[in-house]
PDB file of N, CA, C and O in Angstrom:
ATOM      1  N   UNK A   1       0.825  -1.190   0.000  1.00  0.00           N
ATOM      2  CA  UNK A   1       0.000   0.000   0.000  1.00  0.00           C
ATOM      3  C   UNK A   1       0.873   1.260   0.000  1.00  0.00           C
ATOM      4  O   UNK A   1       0.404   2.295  -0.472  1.00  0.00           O
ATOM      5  N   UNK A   2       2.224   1.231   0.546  1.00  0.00           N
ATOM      6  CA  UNK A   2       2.737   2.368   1.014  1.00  0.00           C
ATOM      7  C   UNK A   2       3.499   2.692  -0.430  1.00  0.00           C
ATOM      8  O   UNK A   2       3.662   3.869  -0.754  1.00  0.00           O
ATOM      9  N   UNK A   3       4.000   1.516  -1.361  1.00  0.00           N
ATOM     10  CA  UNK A   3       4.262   1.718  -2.858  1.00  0.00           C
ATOM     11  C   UNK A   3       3.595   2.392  -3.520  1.00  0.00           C
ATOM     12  O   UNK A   3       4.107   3.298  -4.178  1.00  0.00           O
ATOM     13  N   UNK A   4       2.150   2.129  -3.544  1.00  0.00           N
ATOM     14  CA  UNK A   4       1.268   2.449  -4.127  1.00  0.00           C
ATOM     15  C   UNK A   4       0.975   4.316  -3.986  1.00  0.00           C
ATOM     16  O   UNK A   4       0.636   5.134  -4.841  1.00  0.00           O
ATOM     17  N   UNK A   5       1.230   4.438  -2.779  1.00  0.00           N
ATOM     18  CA  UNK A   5       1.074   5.915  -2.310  1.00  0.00           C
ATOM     19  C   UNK A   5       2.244   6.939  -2.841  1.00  0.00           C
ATOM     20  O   UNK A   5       2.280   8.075  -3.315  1.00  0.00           O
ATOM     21  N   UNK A   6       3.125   5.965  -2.518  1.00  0.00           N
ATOM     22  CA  UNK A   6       4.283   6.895  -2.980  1.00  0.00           C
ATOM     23  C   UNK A   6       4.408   6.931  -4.537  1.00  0.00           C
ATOM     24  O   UNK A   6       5.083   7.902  -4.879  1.00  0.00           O
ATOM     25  N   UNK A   7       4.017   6.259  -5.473  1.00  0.00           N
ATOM     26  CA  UNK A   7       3.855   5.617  -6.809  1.00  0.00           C
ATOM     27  C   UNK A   7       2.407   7.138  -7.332  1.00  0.00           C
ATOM     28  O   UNK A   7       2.316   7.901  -8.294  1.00  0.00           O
ATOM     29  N   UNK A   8       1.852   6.986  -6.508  1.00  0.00           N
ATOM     30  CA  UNK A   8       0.710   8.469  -6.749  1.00  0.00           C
ATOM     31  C   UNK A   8       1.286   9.772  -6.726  1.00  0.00           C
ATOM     32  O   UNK A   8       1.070  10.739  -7.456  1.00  0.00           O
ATOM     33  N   UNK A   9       2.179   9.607  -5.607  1.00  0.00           N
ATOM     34  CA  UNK A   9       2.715  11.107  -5.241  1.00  0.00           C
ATOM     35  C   UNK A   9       3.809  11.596  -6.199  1.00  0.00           C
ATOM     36  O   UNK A   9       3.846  12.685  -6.772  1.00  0.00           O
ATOM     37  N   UNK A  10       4.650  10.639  -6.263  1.00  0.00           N
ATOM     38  CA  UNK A  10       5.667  10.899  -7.623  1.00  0.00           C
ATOM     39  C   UNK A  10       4.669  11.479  -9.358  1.00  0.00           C
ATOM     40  O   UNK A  10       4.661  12.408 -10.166  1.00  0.00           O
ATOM     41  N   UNK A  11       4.134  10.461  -9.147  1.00  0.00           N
ATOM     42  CA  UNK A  11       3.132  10.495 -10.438  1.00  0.00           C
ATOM     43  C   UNK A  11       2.447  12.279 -10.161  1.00  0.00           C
ATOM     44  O   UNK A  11       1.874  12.592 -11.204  1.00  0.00           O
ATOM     45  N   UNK A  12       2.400  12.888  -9.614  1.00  0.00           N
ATOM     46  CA  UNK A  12       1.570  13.845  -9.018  1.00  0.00           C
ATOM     47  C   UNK A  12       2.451  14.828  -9.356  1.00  0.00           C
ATOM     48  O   UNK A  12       2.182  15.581 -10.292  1.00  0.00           O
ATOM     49  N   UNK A  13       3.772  14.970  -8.545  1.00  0.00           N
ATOM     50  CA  UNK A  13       4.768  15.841  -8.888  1.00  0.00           C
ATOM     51  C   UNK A  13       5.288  15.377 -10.587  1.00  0.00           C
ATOM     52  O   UNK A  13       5.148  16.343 -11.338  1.00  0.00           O
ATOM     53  N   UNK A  14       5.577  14.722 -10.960  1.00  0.00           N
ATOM     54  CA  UNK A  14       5.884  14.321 -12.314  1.00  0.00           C
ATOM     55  C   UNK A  14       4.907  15.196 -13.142  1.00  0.00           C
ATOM     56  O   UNK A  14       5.504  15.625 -14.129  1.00  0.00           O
ATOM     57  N   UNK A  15       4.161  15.438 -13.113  1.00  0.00           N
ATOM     58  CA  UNK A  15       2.879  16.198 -14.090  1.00  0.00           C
ATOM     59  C   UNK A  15       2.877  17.235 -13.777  1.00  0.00           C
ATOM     60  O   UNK A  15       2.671  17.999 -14.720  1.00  0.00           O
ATOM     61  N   UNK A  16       3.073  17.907 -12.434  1.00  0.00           N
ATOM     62  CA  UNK A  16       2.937  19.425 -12.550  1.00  0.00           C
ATOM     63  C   UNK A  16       4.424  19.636 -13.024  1.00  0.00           C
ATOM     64  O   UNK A  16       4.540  20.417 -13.968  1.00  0.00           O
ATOM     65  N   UNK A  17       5.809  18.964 -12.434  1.00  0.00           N
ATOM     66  CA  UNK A  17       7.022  19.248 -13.442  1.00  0.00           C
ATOM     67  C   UNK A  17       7.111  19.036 -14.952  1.00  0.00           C
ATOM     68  O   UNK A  17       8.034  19.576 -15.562  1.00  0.00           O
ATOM     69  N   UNK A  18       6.409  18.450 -15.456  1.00  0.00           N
ATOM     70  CA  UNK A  18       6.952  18.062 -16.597  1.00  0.00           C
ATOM     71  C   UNK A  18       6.939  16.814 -17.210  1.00  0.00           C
ATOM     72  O   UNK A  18       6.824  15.788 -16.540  1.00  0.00           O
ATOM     73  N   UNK A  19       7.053  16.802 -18.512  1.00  0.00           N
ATOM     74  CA  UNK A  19       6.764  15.148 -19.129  1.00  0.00           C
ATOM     75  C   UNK A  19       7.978  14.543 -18.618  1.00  0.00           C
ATOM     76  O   UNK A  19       8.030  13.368 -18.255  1.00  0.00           O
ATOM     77  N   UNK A  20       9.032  15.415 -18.591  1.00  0.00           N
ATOM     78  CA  UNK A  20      10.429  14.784 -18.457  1.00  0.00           C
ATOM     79  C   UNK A  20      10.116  13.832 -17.146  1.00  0.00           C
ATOM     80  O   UNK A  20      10.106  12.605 -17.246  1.00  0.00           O
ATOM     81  N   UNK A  21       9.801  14.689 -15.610  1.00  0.00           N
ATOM     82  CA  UNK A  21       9.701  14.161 -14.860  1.00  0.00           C
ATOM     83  C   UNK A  21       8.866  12.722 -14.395  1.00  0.00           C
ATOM     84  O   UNK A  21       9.070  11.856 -13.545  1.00  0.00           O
ATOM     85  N   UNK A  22       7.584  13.019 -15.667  1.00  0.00           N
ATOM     86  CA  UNK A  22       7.032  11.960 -15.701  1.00  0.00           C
ATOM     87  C   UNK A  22       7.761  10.696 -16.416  1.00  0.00           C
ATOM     88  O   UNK A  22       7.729   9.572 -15.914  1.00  0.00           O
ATOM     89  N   UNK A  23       8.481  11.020 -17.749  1.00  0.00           N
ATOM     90  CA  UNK A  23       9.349   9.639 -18.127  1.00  0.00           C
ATOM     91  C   UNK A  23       9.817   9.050 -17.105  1.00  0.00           C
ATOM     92  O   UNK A  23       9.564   7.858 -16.931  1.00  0.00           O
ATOM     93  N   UNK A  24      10.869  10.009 -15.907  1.00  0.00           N
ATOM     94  CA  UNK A  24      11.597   9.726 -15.493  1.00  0.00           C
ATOM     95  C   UNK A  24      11.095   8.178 -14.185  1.00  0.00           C
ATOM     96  O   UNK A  24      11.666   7.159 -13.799  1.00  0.00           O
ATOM     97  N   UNK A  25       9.932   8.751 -13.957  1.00  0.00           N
ATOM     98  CA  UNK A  25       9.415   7.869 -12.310  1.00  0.00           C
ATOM     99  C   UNK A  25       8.833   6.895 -12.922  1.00  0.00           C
ATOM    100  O   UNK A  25       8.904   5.843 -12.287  1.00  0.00           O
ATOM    101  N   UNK A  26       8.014   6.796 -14.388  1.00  0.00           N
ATOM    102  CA  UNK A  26       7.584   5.866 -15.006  1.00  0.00           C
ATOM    103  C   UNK A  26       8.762   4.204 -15.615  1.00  0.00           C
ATOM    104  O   UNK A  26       8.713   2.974 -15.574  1.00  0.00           O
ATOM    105  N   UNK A  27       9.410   4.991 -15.969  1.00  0.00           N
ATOM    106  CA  UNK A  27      10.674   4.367 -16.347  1.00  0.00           C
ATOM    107  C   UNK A  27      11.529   3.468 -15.227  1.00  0.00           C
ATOM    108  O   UNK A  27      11.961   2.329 -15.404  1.00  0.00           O
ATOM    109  N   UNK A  28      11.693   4.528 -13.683  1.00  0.00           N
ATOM    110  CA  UNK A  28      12.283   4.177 -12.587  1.00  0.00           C
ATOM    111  C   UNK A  28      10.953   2.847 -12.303  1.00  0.00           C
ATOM    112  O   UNK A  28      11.128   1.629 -12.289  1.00  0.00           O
ATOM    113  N   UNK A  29      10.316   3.225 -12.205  1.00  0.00           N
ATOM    114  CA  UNK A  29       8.554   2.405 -11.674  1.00  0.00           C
ATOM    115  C   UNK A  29       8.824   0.847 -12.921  1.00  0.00           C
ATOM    116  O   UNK A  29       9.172  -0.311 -12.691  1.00  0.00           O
ATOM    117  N   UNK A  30       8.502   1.491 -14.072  1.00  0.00           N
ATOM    118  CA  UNK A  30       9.545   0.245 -15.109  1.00  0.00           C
ATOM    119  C   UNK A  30      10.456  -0.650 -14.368  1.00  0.00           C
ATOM    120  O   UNK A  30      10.468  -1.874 -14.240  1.00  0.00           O
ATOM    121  N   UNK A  31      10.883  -0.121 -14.114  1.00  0.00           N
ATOM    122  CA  UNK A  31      12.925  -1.110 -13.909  1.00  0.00           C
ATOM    123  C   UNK A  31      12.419  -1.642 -12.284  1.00  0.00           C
ATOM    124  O   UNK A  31      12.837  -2.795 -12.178  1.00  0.00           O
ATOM    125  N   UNK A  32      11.791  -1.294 -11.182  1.00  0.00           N
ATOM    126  CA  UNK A  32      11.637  -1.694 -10.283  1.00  0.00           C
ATOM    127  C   UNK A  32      10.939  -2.473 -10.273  1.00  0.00           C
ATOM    128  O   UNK A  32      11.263  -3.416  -9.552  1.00  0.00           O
ATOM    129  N   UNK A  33       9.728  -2.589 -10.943  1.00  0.00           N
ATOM    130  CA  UNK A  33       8.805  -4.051 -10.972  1.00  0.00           C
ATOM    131  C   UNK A  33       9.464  -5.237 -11.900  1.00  0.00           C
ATOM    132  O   UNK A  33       9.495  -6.419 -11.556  1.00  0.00           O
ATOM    133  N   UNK A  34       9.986  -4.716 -13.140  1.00  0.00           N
ATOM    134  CA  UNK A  34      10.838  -5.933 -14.090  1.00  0.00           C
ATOM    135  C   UNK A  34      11.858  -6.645 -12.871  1.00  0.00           C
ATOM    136  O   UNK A  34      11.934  -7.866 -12.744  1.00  0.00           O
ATOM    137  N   UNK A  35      12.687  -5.587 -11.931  1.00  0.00           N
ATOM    138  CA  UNK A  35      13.526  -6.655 -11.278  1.00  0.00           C
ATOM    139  C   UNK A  35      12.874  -7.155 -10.207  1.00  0.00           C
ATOM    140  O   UNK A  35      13.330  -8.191  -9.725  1.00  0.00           O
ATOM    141  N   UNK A  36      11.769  -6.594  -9.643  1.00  0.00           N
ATOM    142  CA  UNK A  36      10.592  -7.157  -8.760  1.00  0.00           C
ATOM    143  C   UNK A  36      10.365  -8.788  -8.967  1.00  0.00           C
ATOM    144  O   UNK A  36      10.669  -9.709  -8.208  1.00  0.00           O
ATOM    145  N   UNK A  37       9.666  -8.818 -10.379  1.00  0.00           N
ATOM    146  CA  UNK A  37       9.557  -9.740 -10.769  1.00  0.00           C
ATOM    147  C   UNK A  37      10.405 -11.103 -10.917  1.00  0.00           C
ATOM    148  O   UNK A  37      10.305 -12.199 -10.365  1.00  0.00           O
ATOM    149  N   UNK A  38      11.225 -10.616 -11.828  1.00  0.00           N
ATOM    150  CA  UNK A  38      12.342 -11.499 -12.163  1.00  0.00           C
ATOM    151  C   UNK A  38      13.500 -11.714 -10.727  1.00  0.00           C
ATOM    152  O   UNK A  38      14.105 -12.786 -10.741  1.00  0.00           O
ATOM    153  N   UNK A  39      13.768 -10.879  -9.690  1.00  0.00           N
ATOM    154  CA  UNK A  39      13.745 -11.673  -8.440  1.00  0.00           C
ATOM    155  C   UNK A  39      12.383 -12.536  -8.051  1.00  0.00           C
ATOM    156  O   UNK A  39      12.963 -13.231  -7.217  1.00  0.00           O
ATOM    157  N   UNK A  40      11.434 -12.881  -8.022  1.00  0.00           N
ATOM    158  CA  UNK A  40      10.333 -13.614  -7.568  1.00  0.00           C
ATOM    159  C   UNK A  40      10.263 -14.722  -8.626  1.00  0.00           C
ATOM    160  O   UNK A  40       9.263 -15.425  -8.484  1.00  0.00           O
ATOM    161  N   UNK A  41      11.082 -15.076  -9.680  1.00  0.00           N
ATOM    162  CA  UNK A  41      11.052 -16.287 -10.622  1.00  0.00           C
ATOM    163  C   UNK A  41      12.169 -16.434  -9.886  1.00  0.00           C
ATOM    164  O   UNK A  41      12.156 -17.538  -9.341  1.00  0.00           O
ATOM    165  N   UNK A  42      12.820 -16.008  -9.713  1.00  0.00           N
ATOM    166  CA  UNK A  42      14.482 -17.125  -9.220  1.00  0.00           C
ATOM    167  C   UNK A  42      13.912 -17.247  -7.893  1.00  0.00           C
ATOM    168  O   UNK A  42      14.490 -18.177  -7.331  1.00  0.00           O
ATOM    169  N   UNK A  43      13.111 -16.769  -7.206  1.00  0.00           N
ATOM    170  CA  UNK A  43      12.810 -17.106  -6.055  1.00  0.00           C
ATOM    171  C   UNK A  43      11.624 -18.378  -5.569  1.00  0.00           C
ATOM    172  O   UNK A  43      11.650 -18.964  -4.487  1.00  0.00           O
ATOM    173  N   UNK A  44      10.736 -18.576  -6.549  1.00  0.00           N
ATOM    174  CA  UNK A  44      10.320 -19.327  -7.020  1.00  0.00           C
ATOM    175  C   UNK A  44      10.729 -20.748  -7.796  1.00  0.00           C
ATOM    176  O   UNK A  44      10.187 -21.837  -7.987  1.00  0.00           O
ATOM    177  N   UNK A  45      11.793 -20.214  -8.079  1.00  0.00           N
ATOM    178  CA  UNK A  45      12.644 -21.789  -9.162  1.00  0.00           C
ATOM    179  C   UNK A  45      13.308 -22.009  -8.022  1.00  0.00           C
ATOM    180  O   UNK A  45      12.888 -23.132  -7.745  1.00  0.00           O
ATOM    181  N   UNK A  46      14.348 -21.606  -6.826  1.00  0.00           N
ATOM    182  CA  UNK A  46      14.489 -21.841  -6.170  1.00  0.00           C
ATOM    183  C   UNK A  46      13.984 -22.851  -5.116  1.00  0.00           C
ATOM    184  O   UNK A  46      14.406 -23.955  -4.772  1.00  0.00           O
ATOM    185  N   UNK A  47      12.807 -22.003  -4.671  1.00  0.00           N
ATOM    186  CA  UNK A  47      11.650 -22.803  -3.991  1.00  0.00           C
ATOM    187  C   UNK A  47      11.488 -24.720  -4.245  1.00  0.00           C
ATOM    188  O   UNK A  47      11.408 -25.696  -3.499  1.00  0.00           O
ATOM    189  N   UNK A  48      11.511 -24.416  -6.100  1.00  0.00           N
ATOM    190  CA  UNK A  48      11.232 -25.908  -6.473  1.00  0.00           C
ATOM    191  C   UNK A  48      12.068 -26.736  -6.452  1.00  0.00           C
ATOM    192  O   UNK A  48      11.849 -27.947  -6.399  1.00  0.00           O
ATOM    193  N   UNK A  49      13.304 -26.127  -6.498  1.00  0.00           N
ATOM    194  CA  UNK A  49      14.754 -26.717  -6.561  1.00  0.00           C
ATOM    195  C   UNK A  49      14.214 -27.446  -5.850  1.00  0.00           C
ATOM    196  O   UNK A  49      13.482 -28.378  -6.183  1.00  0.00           O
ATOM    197  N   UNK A  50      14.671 -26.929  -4.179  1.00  0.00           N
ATOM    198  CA  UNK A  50      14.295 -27.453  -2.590  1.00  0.00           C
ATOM    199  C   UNK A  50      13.488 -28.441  -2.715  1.00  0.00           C
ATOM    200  O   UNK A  50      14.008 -29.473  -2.290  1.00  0.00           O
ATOM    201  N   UNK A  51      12.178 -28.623  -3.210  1.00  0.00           N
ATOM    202  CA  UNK A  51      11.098 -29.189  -2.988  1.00  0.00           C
ATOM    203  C   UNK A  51      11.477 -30.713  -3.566  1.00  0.00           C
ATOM    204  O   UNK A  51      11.160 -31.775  -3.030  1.00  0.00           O
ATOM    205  N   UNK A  52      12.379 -30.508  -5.025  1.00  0.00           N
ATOM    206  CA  UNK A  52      12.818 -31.763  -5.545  1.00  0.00           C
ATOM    207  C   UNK A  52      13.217 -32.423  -5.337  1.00  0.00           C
ATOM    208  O   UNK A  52      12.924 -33.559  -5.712  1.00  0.00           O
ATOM    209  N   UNK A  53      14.348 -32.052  -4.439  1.00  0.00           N
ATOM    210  CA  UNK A  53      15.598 -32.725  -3.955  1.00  0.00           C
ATOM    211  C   UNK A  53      15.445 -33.571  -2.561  1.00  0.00           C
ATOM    212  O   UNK A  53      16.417 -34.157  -2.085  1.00  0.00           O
TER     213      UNK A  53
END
């Protein structure tokens, strides 16, 4: 929830600064969920490793 808030507020200031500012947190917001993610598949393949063995 507290992502989410702060994810508004950036988004908020991003628009009254500028498109720039908006690329910028969109892009940052980009790259933080892709490695979000892709930590939570190795964390997950992991998981199964364990489970196999």
């Amino acid at each position: 929830m507290t992502t989410f808030i702060l994810t508004a507020l950036l988004l908020i200031v991003a628009v009254t600064s500028g498109k720039r500012w908006l690329y910028i947190c969109v892009g940052y917001l980009d790259y933080w969920l892709e490695t979000r993610r892709n930590l939570d598949i190795l964390r997950n393949a992991t998981k199964r490793r364990r489970d196999g063995l």
